[in-house]
Backbone as XML, in Angstrom:
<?xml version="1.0"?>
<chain id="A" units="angstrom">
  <residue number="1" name="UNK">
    <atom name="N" x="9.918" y="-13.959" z="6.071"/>
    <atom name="CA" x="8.628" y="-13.637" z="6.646"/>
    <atom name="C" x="8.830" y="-12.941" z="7.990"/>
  </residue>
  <residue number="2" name="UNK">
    <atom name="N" x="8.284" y="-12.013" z="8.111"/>
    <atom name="CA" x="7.799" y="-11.635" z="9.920"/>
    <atom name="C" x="7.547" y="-11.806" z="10.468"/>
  </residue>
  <residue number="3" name="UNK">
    <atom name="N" x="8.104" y="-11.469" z="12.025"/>
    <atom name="CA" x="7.923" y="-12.005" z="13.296"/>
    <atom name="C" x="6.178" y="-12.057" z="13.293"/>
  </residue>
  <residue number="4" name="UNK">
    <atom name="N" x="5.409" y="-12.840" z="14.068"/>
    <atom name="CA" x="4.121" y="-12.205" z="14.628"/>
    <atom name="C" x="3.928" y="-11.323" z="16.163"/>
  </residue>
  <residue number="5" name="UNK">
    <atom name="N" x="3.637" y="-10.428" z="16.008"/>
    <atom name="CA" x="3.929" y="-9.188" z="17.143"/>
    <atom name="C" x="1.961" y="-9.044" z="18.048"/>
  </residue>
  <residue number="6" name="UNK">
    <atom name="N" x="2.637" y="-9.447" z="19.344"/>
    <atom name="CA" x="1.172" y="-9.263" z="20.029"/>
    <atom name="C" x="0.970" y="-8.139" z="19.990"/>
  </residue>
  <residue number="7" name="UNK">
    <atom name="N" x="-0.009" y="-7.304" z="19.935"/>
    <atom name="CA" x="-0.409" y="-5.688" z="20.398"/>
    <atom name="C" x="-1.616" y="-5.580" z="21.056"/>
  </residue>
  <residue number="8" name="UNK">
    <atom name="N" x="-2.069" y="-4.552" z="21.619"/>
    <atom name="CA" x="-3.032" y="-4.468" z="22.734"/>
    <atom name="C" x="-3.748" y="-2.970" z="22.150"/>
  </residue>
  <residue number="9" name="UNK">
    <atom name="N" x="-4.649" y="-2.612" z="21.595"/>
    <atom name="CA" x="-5.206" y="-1.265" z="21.192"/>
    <atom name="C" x="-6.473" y="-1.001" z="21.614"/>
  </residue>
  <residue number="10" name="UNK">
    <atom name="N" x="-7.379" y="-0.019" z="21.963"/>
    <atom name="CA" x="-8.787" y="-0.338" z="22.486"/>
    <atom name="C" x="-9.200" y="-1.504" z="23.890"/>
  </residue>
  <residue number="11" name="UNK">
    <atom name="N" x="-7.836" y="-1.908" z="24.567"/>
    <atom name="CA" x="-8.058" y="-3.367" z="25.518"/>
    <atom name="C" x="-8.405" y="-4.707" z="24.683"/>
  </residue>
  <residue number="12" name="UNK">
    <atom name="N" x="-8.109" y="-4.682" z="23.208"/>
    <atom name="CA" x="-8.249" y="-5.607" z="22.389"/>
    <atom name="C" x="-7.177" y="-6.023" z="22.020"/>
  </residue>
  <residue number="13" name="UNK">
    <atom name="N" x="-6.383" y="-7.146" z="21.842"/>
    <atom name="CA" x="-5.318" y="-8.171" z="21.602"/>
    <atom name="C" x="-5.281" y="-8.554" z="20.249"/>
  </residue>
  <residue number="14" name="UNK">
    <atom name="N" x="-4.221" y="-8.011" z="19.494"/>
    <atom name="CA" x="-4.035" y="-8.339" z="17.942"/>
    <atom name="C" x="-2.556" y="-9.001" z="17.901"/>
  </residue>
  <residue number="15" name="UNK">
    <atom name="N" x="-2.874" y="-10.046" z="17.306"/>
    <atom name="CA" x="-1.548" y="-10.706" z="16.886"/>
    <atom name="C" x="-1.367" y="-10.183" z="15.379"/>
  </residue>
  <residue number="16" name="UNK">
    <atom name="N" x="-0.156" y="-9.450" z="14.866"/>
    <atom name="CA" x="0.038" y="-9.369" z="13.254"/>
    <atom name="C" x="1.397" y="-9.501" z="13.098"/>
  </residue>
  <residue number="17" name="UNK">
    <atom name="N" x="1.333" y="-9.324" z="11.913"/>
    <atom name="CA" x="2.489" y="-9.164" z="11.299"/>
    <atom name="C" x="2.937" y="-8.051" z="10.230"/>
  </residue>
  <residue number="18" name="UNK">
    <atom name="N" x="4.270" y="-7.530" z="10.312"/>
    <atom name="CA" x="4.499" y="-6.580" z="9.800"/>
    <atom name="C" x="5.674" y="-6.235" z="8.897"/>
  </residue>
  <residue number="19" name="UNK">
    <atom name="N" x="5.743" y="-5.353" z="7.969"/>
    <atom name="CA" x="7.322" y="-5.269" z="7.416"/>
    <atom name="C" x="8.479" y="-4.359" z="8.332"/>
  </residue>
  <residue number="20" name="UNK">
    <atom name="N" x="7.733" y="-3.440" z="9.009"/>
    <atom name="CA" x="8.506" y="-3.357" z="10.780"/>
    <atom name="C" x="9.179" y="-4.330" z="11.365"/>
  </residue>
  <residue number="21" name="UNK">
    <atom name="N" x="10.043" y="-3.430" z="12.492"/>
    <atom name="CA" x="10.759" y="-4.387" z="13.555"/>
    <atom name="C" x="9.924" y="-4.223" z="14.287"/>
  </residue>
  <residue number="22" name="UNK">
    <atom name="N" x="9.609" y="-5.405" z="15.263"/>
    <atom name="CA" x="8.850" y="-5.781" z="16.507"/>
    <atom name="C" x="8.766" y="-4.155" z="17.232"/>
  </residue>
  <residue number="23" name="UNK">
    <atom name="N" x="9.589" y="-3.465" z="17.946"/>
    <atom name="CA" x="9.650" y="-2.359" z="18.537"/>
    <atom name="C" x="9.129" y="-1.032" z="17.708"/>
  </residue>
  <residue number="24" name="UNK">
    <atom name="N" x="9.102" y="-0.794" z="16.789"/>
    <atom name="CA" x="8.474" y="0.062" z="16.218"/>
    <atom name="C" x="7.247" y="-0.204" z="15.728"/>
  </residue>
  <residue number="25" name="UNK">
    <atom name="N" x="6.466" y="-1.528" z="15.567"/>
    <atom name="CA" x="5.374" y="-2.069" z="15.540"/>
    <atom name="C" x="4.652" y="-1.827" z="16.906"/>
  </residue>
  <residue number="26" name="UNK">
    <atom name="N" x="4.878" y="-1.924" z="18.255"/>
    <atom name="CA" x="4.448" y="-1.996" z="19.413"/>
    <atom name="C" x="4.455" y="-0.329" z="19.733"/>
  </residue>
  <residue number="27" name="UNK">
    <atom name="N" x="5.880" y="0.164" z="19.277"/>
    <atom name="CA" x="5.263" y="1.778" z="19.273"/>
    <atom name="C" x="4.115" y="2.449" z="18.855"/>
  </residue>
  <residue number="28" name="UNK">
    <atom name="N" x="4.202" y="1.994" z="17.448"/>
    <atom name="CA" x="2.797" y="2.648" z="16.582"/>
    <atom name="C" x="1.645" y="2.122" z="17.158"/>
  </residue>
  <residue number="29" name="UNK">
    <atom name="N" x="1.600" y="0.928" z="18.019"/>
    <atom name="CA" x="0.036" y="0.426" z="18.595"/>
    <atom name="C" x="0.111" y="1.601" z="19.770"/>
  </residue>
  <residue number="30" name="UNK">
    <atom name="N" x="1.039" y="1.372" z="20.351"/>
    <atom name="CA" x="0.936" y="2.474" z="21.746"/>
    <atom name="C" x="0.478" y="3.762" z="21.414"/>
  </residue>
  <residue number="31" name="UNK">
    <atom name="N" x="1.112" y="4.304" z="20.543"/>
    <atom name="CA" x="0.503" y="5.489" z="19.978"/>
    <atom name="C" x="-0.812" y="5.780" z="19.438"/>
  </residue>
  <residue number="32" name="UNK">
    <atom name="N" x="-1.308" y="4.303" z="18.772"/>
    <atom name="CA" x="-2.884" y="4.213" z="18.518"/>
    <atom name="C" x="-3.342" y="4.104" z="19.680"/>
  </residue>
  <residue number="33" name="UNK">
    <atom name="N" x="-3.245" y="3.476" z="20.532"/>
    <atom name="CA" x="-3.703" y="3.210" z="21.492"/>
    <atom name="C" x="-4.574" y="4.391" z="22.066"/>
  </residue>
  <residue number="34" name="UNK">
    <atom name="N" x="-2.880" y="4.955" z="22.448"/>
    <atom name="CA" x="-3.308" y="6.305" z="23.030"/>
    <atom name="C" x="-4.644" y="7.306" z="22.866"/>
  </residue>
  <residue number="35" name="UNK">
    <atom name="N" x="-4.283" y="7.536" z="21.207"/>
    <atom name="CA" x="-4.877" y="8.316" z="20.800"/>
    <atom name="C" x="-6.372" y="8.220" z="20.717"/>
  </residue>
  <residue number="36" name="UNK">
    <atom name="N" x="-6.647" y="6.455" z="20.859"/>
    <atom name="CA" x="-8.467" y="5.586" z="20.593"/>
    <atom name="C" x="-8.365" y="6.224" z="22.126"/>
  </residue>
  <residue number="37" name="UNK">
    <atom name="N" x="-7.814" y="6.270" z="23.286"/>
    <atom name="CA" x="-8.157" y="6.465" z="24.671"/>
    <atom name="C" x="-8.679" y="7.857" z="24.862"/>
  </residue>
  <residue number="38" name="UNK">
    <atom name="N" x="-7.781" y="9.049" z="23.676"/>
    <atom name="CA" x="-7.664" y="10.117" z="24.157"/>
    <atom name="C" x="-9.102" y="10.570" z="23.413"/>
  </residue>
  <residue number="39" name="UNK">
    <atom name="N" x="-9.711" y="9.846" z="22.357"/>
    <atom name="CA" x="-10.939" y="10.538" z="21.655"/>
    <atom name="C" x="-11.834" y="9.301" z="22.191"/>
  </residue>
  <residue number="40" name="UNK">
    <atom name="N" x="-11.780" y="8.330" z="22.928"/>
    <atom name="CA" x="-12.800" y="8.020" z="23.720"/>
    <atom name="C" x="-13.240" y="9.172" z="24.719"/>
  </residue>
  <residue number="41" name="UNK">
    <atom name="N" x="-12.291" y="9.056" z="25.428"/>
    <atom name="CA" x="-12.728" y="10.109" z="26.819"/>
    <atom name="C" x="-12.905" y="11.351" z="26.130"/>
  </residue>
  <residue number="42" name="UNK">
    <atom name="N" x="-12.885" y="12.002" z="25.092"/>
    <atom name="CA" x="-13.110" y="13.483" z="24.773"/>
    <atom name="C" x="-14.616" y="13.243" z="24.302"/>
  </residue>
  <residue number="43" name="UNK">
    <atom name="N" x="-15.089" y="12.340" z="23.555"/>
    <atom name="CA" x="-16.539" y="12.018" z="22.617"/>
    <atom name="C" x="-17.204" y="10.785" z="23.102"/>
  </residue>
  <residue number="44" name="UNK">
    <atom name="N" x="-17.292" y="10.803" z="24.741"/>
    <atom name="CA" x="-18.028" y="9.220" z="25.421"/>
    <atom name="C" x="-19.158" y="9.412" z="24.968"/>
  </residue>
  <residue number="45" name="UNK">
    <atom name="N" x="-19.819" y="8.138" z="24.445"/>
    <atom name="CA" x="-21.250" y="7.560" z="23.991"/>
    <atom name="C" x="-21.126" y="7.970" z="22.378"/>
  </residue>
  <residue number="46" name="UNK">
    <atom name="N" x="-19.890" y="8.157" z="21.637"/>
    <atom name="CA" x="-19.800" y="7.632" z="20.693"/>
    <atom name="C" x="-19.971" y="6.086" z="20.300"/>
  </residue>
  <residue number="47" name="UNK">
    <atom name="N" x="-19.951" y="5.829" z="19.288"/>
    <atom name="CA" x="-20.038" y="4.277" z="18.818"/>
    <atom name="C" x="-18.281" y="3.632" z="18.892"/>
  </residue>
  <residue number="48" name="UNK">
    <atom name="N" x="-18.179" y="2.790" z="18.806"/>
    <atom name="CA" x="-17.022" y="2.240" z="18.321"/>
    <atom name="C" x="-15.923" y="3.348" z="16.673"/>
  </residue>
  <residue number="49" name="UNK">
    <atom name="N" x="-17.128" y="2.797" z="15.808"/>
    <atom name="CA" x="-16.877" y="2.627" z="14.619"/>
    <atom name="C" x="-16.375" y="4.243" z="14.299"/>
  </residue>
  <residue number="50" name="UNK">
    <atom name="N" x="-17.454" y="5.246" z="15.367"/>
    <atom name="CA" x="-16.797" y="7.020" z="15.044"/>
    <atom name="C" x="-15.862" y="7.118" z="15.646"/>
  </residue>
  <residue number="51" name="UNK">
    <atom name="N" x="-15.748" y="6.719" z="17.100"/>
    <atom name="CA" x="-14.765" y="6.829" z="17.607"/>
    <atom name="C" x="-13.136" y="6.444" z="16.840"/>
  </residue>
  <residue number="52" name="UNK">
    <atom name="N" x="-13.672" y="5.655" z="16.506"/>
    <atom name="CA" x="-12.105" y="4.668" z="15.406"/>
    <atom name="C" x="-11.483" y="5.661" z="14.450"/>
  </residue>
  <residue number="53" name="UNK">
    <atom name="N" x="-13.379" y="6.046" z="13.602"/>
    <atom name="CA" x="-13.093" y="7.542" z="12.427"/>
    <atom name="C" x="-12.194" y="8.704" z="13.627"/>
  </residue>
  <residue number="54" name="UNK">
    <atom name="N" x="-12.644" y="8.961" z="14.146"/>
    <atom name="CA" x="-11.768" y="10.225" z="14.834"/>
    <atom name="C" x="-10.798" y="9.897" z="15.670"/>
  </residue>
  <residue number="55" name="UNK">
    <atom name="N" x="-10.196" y="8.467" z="15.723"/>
    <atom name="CA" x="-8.685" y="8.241" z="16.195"/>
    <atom name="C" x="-8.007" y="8.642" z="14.894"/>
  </residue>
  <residue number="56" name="UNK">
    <atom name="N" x="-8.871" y="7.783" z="13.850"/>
    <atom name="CA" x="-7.561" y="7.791" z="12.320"/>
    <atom name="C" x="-7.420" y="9.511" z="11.794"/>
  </residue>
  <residue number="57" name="UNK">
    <atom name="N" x="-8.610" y="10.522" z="11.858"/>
    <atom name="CA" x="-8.335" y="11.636" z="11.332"/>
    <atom name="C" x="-7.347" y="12.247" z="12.259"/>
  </residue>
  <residue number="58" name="UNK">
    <atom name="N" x="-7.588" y="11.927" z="13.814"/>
    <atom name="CA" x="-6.405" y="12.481" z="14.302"/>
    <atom name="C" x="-4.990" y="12.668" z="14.200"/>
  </residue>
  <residue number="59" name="UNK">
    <atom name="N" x="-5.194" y="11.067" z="13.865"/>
    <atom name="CA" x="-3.681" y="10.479" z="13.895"/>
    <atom name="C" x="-3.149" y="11.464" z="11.973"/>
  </residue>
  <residue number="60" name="UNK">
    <atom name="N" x="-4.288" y="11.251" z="11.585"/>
    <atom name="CA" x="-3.923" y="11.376" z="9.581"/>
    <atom name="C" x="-3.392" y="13.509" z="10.074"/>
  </residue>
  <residue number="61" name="UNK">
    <atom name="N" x="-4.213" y="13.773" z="11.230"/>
    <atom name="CA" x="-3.420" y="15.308" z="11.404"/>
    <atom name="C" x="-2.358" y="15.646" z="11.683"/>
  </residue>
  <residue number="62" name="UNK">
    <atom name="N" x="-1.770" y="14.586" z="12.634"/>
    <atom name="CA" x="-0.730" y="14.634" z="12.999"/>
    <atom name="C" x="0.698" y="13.964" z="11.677"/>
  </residue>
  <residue number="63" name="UNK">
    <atom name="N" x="0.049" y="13.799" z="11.051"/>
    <atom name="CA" x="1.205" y="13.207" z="10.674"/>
    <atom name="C" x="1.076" y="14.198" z="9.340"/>
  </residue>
  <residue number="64" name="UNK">
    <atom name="N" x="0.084" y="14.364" z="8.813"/>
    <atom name="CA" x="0.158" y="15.455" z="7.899"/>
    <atom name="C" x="1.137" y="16.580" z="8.484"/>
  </residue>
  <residue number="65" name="UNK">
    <atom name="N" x="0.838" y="17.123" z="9.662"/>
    <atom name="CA" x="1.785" y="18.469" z="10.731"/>
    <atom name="C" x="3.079" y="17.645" z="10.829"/>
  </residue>
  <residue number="66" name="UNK">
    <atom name="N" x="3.479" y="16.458" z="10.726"/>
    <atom name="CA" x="4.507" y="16.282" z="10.565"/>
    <atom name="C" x="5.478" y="16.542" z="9.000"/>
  </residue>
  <residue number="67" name="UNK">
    <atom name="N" x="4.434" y="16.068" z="8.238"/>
    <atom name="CA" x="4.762" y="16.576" z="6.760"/>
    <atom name="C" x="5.362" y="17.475" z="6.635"/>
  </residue>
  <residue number="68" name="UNK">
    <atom name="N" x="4.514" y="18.452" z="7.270"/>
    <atom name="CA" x="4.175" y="19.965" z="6.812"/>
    <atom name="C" x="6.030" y="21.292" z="6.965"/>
  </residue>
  <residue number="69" name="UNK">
    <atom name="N" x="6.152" y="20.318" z="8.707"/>
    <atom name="CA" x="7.153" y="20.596" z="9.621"/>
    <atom name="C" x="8.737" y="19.952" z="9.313"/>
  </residue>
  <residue number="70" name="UNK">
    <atom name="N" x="8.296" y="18.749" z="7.966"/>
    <atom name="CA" x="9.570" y="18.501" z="7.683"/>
    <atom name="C" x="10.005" y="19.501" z="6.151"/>
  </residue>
  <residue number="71" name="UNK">
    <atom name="N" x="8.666" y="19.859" z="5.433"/>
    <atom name="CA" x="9.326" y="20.008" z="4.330"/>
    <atom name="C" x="9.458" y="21.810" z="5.172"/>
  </residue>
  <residue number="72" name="UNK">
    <atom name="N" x="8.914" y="22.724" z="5.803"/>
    <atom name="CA" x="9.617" y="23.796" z="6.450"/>
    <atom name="C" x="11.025" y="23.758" z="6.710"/>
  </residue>
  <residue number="73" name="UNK">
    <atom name="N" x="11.540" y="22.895" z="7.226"/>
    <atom name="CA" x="12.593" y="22.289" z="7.590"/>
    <atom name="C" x="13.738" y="22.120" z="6.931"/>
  </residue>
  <residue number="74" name="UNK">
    <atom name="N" x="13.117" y="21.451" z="5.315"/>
    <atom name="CA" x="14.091" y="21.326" z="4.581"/>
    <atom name="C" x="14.601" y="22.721" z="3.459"/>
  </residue>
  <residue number="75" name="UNK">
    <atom name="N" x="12.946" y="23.169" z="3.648"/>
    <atom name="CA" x="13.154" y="24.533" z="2.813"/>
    <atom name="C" x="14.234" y="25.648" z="3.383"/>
  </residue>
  <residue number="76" name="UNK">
    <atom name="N" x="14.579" y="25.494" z="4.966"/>
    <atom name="CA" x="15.404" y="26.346" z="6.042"/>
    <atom name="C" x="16.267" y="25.847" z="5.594"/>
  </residue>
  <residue number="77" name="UNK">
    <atom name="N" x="16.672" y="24.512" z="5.868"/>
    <atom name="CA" x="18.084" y="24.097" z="5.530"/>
    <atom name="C" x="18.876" y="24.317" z="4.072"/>
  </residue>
  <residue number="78" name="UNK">
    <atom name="N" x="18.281" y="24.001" z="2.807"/>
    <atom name="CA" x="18.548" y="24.620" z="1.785"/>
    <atom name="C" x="18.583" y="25.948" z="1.751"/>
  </residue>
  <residue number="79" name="UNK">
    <atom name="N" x="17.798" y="26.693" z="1.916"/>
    <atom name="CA" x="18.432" y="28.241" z="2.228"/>
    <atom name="C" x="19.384" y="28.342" z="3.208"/>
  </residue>
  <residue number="80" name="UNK">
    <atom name="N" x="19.886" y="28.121" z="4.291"/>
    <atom name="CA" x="21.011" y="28.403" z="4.791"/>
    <atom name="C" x="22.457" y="27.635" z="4.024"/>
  </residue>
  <residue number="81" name="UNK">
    <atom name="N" x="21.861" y="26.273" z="3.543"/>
    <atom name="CA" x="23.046" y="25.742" z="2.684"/>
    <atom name="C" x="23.451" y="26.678" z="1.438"/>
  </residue>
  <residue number="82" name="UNK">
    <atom name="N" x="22.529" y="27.327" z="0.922"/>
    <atom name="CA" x="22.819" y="28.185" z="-0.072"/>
    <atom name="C" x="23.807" y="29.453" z="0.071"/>
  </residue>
  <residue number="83" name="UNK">
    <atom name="N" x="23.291" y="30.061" z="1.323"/>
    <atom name="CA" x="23.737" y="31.099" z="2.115"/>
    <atom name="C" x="24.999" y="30.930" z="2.292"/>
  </residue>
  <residue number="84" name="UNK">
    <atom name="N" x="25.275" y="29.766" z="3.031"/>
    <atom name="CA" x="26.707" y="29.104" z="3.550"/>
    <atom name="C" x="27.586" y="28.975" z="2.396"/>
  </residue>
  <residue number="85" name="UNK">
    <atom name="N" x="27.208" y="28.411" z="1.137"/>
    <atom name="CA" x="28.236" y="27.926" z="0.051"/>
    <atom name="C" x="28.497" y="29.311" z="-0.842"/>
  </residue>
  <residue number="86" name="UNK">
    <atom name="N" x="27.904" y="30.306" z="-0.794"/>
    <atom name="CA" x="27.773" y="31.868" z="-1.449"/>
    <atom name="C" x="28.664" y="32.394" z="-0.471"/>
  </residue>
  <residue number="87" name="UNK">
    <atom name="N" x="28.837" y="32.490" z="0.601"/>
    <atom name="CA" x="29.617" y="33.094" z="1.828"/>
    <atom name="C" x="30.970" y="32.249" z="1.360"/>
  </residue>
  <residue number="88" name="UNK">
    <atom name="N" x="30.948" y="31.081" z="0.890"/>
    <atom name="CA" x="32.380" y="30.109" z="0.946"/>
    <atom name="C" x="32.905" y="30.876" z="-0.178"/>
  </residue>
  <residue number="89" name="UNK">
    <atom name="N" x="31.948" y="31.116" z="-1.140"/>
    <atom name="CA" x="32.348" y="31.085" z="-2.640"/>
    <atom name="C" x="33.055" y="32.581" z="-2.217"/>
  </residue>
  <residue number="90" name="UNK">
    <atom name="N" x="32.243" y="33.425" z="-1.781"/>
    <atom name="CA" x="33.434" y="34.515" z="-1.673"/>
    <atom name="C" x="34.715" y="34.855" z="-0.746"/>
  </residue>
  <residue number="91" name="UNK">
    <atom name="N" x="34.476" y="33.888" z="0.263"/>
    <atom name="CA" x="35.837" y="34.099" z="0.511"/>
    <atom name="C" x="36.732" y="33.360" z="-0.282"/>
  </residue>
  <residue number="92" name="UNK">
    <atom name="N" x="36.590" y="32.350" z="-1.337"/>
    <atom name="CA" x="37.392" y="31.536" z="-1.694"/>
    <atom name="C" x="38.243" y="32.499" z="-2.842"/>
  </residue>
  <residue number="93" name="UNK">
    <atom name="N" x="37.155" y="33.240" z="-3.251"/>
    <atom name="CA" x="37.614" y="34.079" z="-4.381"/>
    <atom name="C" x="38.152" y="35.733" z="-4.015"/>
  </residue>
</chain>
């Protein structure tokens, strides 16, 4: 079973538990955190409940652009691995 991990998000105190390590659990709150702070102060006299909606779409953008930026990434690297082992192949031969 898992540790129970205090976290602090919105100035609200959650005790949970997670299949995370403690430190990467307290990251991802910090990072929520952040982000409930950063679309409070952009959309004040929102409600709670929109505000929350436009932490999670934020957060769901960012991590989609992370998606996006790994499979670019991998598509570069396979083409240069290709490149590289075609360059081997002829000098080998």
């Amino acid at each position: 079973m898992s540790e129970k991990v205090e976290i602090v998000v919105g100035d609200r105190k959650y005790a949970i538990r997670g299949s995370d390590d403690r430190d990467q659990i307290l990251r991802a709150a910090a990072y929520v955190d952040r982000k409930l702070k950063e679309a409070t102060t952009a959309q004040q006299g929102l409600s709670e409940d929109r505000t929350a909606i436009l932490t999670a779409l934020d957060i769901a953008g960012d991590y989609f652009q992370l998606i996006r930026e790994k499979e670019e990434l991998l598509t570069e690297i396979n083409s240069r691995s290709k490149r590289l082992i075609q360059s081997l192949d002829m000098i080998v031969r």
